[in-house]
C-alpha positions as CSV (number, residue, x, y, z in Angstrom):
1,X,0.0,0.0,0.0
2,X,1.4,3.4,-0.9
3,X,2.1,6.7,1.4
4,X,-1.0,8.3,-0.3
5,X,-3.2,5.3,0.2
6,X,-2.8,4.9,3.5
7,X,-2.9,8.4,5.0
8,X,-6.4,8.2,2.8
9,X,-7.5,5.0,4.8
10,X,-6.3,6.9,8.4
11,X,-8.1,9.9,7.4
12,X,-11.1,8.0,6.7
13,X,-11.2,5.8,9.7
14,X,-10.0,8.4,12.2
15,X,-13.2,10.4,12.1
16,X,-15.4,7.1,11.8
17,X,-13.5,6.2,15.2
18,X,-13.9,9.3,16.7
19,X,-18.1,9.6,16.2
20,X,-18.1,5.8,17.4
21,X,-16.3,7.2,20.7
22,X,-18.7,10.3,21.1
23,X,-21.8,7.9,20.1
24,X,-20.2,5.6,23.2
25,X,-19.8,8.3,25.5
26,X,-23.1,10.1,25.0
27,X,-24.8,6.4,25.1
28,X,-23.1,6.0,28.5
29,X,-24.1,9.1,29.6
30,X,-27.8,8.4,29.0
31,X,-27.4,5.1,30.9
32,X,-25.8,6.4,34.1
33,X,-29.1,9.3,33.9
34,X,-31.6,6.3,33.5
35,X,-33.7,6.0,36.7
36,X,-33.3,2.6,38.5
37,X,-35.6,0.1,38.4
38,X,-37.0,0.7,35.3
39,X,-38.8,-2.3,33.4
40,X,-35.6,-4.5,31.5
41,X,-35.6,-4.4,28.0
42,X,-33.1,-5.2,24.8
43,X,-30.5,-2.1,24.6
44,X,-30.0,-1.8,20.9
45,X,-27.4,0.7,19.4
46,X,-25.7,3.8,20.8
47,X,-28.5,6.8,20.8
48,X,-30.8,5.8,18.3
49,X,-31.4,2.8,20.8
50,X,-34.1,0.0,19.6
51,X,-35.3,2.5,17.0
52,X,-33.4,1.2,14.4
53,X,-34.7,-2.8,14.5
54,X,-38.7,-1.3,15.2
55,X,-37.9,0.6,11.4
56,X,-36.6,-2.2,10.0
57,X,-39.3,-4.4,11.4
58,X,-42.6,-5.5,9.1
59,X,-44.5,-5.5,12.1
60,X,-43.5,-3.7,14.9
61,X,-46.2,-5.1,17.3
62,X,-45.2,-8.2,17.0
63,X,-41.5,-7.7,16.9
64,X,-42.2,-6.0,20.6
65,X,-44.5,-9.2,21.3
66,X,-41.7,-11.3,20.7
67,X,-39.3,-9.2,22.9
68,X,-41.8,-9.4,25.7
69,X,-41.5,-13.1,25.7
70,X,-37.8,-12.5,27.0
71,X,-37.5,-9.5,29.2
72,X,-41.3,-9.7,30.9
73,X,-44.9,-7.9,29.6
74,X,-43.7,-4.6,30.7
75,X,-40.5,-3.6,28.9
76,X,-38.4,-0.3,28.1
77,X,-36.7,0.9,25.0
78,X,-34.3,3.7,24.3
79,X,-36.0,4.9,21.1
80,X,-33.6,7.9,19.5
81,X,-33.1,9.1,23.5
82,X,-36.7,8.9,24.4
83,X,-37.5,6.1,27.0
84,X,-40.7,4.2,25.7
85,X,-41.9,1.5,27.9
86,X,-44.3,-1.2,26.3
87,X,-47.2,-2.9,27.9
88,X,-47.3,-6.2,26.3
89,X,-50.2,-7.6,28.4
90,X,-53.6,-7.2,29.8
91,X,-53.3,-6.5,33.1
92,X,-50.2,-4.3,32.5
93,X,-52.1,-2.0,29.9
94,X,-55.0,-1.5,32.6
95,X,-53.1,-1.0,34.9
96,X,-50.8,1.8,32.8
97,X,-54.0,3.1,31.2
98,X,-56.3,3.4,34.4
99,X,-53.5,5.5,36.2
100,X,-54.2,9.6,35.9
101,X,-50.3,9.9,35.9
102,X,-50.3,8.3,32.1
103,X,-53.3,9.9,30.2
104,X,-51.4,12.3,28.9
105,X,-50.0,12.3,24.8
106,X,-46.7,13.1,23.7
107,X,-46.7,16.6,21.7
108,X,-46.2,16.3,18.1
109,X,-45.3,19.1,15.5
110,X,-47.6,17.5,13.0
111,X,-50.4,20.0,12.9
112,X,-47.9,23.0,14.4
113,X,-47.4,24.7,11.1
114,X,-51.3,23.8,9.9
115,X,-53.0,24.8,12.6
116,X,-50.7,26.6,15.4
117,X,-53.2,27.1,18.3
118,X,-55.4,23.7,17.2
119,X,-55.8,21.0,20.1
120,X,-57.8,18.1,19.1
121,X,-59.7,15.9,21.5
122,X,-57.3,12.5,20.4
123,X,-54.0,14.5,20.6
124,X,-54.0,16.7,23.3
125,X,-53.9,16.3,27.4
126,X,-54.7,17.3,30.4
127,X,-57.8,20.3,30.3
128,X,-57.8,20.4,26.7
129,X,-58.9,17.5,26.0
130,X,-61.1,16.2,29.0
131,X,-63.5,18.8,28.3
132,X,-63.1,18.5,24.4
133,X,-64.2,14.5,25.4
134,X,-67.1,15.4,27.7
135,X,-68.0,18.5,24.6
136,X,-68.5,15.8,21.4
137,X,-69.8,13.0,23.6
138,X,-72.5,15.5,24.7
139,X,-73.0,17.0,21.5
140,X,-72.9,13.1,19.9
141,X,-75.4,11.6,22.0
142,X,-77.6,15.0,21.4
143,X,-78.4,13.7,17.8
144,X,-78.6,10.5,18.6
145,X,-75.1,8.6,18.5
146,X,-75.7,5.6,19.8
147,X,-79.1,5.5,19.9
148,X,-81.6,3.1,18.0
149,X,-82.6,5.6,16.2
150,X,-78.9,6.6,14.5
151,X,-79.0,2.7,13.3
152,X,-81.3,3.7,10.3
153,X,-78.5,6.7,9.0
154,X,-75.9,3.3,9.0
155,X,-78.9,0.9,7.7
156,X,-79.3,3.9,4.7
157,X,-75.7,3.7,3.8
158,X,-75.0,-0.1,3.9
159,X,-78.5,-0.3,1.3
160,X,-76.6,1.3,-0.7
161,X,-73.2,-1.1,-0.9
162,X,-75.9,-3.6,-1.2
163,X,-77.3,-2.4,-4.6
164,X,-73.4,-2.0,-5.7
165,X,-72.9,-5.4,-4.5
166,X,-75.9,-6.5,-6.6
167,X,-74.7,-4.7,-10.0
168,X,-71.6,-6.9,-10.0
169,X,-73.8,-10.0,-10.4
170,X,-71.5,-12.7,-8.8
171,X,-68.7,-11.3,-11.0
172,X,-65.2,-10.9,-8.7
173,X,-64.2,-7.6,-7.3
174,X,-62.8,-5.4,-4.6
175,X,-65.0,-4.5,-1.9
176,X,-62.1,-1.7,-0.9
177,X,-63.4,1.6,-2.1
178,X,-66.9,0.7,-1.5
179,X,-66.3,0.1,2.4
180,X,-64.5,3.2,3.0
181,X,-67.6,4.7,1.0
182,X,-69.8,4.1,2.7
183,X,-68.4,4.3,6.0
184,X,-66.8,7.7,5.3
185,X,-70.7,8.6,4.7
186,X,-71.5,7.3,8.3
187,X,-69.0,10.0,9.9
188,X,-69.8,12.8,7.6
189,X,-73.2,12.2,8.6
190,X,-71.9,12.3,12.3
191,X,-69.7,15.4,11.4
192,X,-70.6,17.3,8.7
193,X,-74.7,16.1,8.7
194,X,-74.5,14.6,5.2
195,X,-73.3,12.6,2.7
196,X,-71.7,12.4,-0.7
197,X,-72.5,10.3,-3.6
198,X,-69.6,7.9,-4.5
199,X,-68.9,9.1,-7.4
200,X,-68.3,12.3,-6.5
201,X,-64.7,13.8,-7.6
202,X,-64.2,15.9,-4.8
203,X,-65.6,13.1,-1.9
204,X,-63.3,10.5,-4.1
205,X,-60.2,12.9,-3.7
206,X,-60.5,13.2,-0.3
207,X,-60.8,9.3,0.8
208,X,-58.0,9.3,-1.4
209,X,-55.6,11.6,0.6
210,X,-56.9,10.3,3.8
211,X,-56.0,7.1,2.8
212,X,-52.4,8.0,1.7
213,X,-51.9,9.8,5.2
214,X,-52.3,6.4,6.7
215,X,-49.4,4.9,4.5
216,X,-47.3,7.6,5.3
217,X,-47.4,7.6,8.9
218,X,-46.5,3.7,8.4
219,X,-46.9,0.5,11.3
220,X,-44.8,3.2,13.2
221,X,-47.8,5.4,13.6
222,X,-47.4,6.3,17.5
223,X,-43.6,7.2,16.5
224,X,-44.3,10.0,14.9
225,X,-44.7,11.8,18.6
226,X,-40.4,10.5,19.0
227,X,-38.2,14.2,19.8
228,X,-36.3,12.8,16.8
229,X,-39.0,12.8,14.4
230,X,-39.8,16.8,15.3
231,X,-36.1,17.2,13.8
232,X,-37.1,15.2,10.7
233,X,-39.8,17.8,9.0
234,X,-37.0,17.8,6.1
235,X,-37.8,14.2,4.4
236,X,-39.8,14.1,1.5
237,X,-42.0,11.4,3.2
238,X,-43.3,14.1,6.0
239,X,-43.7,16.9,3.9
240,X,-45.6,14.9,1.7
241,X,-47.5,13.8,5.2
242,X,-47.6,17.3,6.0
243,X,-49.6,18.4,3.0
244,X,-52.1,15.4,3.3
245,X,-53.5,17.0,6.5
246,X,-53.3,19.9,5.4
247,X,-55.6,19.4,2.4
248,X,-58.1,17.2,4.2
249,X,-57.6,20.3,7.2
250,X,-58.9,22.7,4.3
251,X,-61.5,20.5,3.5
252,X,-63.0,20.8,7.0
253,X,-62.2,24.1,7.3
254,X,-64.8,24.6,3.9
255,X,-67.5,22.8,5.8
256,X,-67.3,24.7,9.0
257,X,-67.6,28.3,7.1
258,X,-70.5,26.5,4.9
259,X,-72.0,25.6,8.4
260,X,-71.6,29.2,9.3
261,X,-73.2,31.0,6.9
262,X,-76.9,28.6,7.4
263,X,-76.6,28.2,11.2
264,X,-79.6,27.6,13.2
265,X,-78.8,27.6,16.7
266,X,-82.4,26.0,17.6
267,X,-81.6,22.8,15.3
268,X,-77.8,21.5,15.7
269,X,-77.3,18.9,12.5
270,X,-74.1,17.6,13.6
271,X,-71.4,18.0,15.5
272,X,-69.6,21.3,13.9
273,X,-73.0,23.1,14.6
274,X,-72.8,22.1,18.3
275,X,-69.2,23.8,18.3
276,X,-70.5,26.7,16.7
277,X,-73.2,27.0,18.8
278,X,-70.7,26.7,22.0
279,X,-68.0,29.3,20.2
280,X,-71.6,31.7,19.7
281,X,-72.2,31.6,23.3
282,X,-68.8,31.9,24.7
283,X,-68.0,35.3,22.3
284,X,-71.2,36.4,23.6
285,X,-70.2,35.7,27.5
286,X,-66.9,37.4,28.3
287,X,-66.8,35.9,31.6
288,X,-66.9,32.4,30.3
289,X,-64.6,30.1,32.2
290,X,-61.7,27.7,31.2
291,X,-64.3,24.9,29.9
292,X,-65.3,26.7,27.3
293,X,-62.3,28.3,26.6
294,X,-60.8,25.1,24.7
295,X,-64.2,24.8,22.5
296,X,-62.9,27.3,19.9
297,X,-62.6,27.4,15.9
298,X,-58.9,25.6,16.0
299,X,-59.5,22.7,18.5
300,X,-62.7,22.4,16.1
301,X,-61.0,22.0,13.0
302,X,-58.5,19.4,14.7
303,X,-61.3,17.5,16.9
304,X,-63.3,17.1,13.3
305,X,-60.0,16.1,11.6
306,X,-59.1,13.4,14.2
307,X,-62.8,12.0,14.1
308,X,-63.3,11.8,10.4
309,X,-60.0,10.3,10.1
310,X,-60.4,7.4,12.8
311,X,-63.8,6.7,12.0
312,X,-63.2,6.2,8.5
313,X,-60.1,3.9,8.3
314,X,-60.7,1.4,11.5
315,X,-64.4,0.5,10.3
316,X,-63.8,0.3,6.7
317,X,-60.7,-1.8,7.2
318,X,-62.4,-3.9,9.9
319,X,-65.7,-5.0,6.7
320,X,-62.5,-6.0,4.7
321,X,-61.4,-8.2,7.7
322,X,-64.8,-9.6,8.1
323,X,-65.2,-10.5,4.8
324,X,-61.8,-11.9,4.5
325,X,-62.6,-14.0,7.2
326,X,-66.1,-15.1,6.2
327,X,-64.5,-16.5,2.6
328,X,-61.8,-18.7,4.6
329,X,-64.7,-19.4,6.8
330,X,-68.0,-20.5,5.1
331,X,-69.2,-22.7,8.1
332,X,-69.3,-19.5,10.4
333,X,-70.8,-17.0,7.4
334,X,-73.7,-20.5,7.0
335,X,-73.5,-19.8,11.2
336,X,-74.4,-16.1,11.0
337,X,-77.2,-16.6,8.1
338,X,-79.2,-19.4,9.9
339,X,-79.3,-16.6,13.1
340,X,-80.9,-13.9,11.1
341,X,-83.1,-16.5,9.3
342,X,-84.3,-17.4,12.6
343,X,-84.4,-13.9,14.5
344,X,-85.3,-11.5,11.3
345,X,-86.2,-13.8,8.9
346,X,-86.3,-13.1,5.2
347,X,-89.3,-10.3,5.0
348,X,-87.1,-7.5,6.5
349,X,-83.5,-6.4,7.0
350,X,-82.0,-6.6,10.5
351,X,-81.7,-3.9,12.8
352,X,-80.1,-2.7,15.9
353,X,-83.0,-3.7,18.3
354,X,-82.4,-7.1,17.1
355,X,-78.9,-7.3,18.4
356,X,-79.5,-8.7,22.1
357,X,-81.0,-11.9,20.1
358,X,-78.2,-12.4,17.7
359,X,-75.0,-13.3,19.7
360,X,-73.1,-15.5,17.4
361,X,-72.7,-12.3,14.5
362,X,-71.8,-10.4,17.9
363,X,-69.0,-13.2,18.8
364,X,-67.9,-13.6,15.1
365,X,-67.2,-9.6,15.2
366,X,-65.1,-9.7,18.6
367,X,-62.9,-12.4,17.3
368,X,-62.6,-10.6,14.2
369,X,-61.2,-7.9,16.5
370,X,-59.4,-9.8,18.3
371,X,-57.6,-11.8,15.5
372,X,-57.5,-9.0,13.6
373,X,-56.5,-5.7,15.3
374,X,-56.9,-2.7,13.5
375,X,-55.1,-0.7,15.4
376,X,-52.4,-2.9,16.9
377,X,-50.2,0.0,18.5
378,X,-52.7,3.0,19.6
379,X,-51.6,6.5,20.2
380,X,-49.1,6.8,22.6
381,X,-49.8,8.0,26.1
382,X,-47.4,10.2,28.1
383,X,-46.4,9.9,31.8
384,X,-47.1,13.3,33.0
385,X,-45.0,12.9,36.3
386,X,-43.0,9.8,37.8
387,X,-45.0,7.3,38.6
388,X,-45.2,3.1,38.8
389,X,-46.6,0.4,36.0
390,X,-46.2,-2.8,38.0
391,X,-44.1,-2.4,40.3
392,X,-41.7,-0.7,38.0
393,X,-40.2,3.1,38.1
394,X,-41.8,4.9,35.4
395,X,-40.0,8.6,35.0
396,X,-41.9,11.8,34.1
397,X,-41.9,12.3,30.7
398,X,-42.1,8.9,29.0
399,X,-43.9,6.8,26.1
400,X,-46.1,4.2,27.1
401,X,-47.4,2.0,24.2
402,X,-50.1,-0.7,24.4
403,X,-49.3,-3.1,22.5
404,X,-52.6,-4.7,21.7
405,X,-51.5,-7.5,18.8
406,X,-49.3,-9.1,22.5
407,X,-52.9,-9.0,24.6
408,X,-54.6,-10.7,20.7
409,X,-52.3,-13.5,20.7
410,X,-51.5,-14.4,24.9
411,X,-52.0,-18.1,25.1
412,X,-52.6,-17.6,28.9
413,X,-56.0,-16.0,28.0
414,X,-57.1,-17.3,24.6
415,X,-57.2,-20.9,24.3
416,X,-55.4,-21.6,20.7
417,X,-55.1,-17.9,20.0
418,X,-53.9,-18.4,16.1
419,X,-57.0,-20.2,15.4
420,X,-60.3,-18.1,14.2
421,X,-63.3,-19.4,16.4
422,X,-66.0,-17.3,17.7
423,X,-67.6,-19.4,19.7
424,X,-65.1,-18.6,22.4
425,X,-67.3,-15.5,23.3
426,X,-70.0,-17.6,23.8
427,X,-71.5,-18.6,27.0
428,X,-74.6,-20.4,27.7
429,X,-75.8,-19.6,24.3
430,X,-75.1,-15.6,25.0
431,X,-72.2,-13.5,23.9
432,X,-69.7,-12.5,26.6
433,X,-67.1,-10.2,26.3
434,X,-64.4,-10.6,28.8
435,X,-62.4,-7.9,30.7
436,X,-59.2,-9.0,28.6
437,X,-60.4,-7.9,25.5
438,X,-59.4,-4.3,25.1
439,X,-59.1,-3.7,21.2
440,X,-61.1,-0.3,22.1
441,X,-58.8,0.6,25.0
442,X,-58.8,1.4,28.6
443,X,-59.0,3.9,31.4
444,X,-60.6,7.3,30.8
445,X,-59.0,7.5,26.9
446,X,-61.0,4.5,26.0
447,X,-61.9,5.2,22.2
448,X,-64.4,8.0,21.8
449,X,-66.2,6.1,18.8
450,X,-66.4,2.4,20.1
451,X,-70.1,2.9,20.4
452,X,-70.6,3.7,16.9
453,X,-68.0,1.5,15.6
454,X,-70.1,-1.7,17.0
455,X,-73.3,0.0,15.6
456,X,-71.5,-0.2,12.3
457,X,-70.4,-3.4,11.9
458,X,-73.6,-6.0,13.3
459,X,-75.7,-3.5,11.2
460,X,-73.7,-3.5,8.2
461,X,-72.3,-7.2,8.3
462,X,-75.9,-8.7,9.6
463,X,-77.3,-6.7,6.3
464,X,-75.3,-8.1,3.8
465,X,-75.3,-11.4,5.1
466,X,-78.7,-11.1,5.1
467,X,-79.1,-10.4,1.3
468,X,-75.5,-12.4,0.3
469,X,-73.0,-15.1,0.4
470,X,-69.4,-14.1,0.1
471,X,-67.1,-16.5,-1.8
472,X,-63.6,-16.6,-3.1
473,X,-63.7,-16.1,-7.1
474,X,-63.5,-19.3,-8.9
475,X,-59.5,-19.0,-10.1
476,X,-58.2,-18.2,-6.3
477,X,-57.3,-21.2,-3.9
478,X,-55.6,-19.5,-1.4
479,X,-56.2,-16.2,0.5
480,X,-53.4,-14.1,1.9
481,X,-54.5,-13.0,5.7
482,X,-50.8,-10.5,5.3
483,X,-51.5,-7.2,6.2
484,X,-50.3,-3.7,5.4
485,X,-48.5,-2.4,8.7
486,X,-50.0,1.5,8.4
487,X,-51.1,3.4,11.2
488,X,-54.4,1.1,11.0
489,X,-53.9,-2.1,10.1
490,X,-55.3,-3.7,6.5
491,X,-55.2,-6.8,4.8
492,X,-53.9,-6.5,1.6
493,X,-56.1,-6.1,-1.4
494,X,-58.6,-9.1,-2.2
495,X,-61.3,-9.9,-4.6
496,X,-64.9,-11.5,-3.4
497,X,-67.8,-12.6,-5.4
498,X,-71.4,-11.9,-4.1
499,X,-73.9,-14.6,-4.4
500,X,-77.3,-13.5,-4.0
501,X,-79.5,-15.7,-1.2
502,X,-82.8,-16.3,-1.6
């Protein structure tokens, strides 16, 4: 090797050697400031931590799953310099989730730029957002949310997939866009107090966008709230994210103003006329106090945001599930169609008062949920001061995760958990739900739109099955249960046939 060569190769290696030293030292640093007793967990690399195998990893859940089964269900990771501890069980996540000390969420620069003041009811804490919860369930149940009565504006929408179903005449194809149609229409009934025709440009544009917002937050979804990712508004990826919620932002922005100029304070439609109603009364009252303080025009345009968003994706990728499922599963779909033969019979569709008489469809939707999780990895919560998660120290200012897929697939509490069978949630010829199953949550964060998301599915899965037969088209033998790790969780695209009952 010449002179030349070699001083390159010194030159070269010296610096490397030097940032592997300050990478060691700083990593060092952080471990003599970690508080003891925290919950054990696998160390990863210098700074970034674990953060580097949980990116690399198809499916994050279960790559923390399968941790858990070595260092215990409650475990800590250095993610990038921010402690994150996972609870990887049930009793662990109640526990975490029922204490007041871990309500709070991370902060997040996603909607800084778009909205600067704007606190919406699923990313904010502490004031903000327990009278932005008490505020839409009030205003919800005002128009009746979860009432009887709201069953018919889901039965209206699902008649319609039905007579799309019907114009494909057994012929295969994707039930994709026509589930997020329709259930999109459910929550702008909810939030805007209408709906859109499918083929609408502009409607059609916006499921679009939402849908690409999903897939760029990726199966890292709660991530996004990592210090490290605030430094990352650079990449193309969350610029691009950036301008997706800021487009569908605009979008609800359009609908409040439209909502503005025909107001009737005597007759709230939805929920953006109850916030208008409230942001009337408050400009009105000077002395207001802090309650109403935090029901303004930017928590509104967040609050809708986060609502139309959620609602949309979980439901419409849970139908795909279920129909996924019933295709692999023609004994439980013969199951659910001999129920409403026998409850409903053939003269009428089902509806929500007939649910209490129906509890295998009920089961067959829990397991679906269960084996299915659309939302393996929820939002993250925030430890708003030390506290403890099971006998372990948990330090102000940390991550905690739930990881749900781990709770989904604990032998110790589902007998053959790989195996679909919903007659585990079936007791003495009644559905039960046990305490275990906490696909929707726990503690006062529990999801704000579990009630309608139950509504949605026994209405909309007992109609079709009411009026169909799913089946695999003729030329496919085996179905692919692989999902798409986004922020919600989706199998990947599939064909069905329709066969019309009689």
């Amino acid at each position: 090797m010449g002179v030349t060569s070699m001083f390159g190769l010194i030159d070269l290696k010296t610096p490397l050697l030097g940032i592997a030293v300050l990478l060691g030292v700083c990593w060092l640093a952080l471990r003599r400031k970690s508080p003891r007793n925290l919950p054990p967990g696998p160390t990863g690399w210098p700074l970034l931590g674990y953060l580097p195998k949980l990116l690399r990893s198809e499916c994050p859940c279960e790559t923390l799953m399968y941790e858990s089964r070595k260092y215990g269900e409650v475990l800590s990771v250095n993610l990038a310099g921010q402690l994150t501890v996972v609870l990887n069980s049930a009793t662990s996540i109640r526990e975490g989730f029922n204490n007041p000390l871990v309500t709070d969420r991370p902060l997040t620069t996603l909607y800084d730029n778009l909205v600067p003041n704007g606190k919406g009811v699923a990313t904010c804490s502490g004031n903000a957002w327990s009278i932005q919860r008490r505020f839409c369930l009030r205003a919800l149940r005002g128009f009746g949310f979860g009432k009887a009565s709201f069953g018919d504006t889901i039965s209206t929408e699902t008649s319609r997939v039905i007579e799309e179903m019907r114009d494909h005449k057994g012929a295969p194809f994707s039930p994709t866009l026509l589930f997020t149609n329709s259930v999109s229409n459910i929550i702008c009934s909810v939030t805007f107090g209408k709906t859109f025709e499918y083929s609408d440009p502009k409607f059609q544009k916006l499921l679009a966008t939402i849908n690409r917002a999903f897939e760029l937050t990726g199966a890292g979804g709660p991530l996004v709230f990592l210090p490290l990712a605030q430094k990352l508004t650079f990449l193309p990826s969350y610029r691009e994210l950036q301008r997706c919620i800021g487009d569908i932002l605009d979008f609800v922005r359009e609908e409040i103003e439209a909502h503005r100029s025909i107001l009737d304070v005597d007759d709230p439609r939805d929920l953006i006329d109850h916030y208008l109603i409230a942001e009337q009364h408050r400009n009105l009252d000077e002395k207001q106090n802090d309650i109403s303080s935090h029901i303004n025009a930017d928590n509104m345009v967040i609050t809708i945001f986060e609502i139309f968003m959620a609602g949309t994706e979980t439901t419409a990728n849970s139908l795909r599930w279920a129909v996924l499922y019933l295709m692999e599963y023609p004994e439980v779909q013969t199951k659910i169609q001999q129920e409403i033969d026998r409850v409903v019979g053939r003269n009428r569709f089902p509806r929500l008062a007939d649910r209490p008489n129906m509890p295998f469809i009920e089961a067959t939707i829990i397991e679906l949920q269960r084996t299915s999780p659309i939302t393996p990895l929820p939002l993250a919560r925030y430890t708003s001061s030390d506290t403890e998660i099971q006998g372990y120290s948990i330090p102000k200012d940390t991550i905690v995760l739930a990881n749900l897929m781990s709770v989904c697939k604990d032998e110790s509490l589902w007998e053959k958990p790989d195996v679909f069978d919903p007659g585990r949630f079936i007791k003495d010829g009644k559905m039960f739900q046990p305490d275990d199953f906490l696909i929707f949550g726990a503690g006062r964060r529990v999801c704000l739109g579990e009630g309608l998301a139950r509504m949605e599915l026994f209405i909309s899965l007992s109609n079709l099955l009411h009026q169909f037969t799913f089946k695999k088209p003729e030329e496919t033998t085996i179905l692919s249960f692989k999902a798409t790790e986004a922020l919600t969780r989706a199998p990947l695209e599939y064909e069905t046939r329709v066969i019309l009952r009689d």
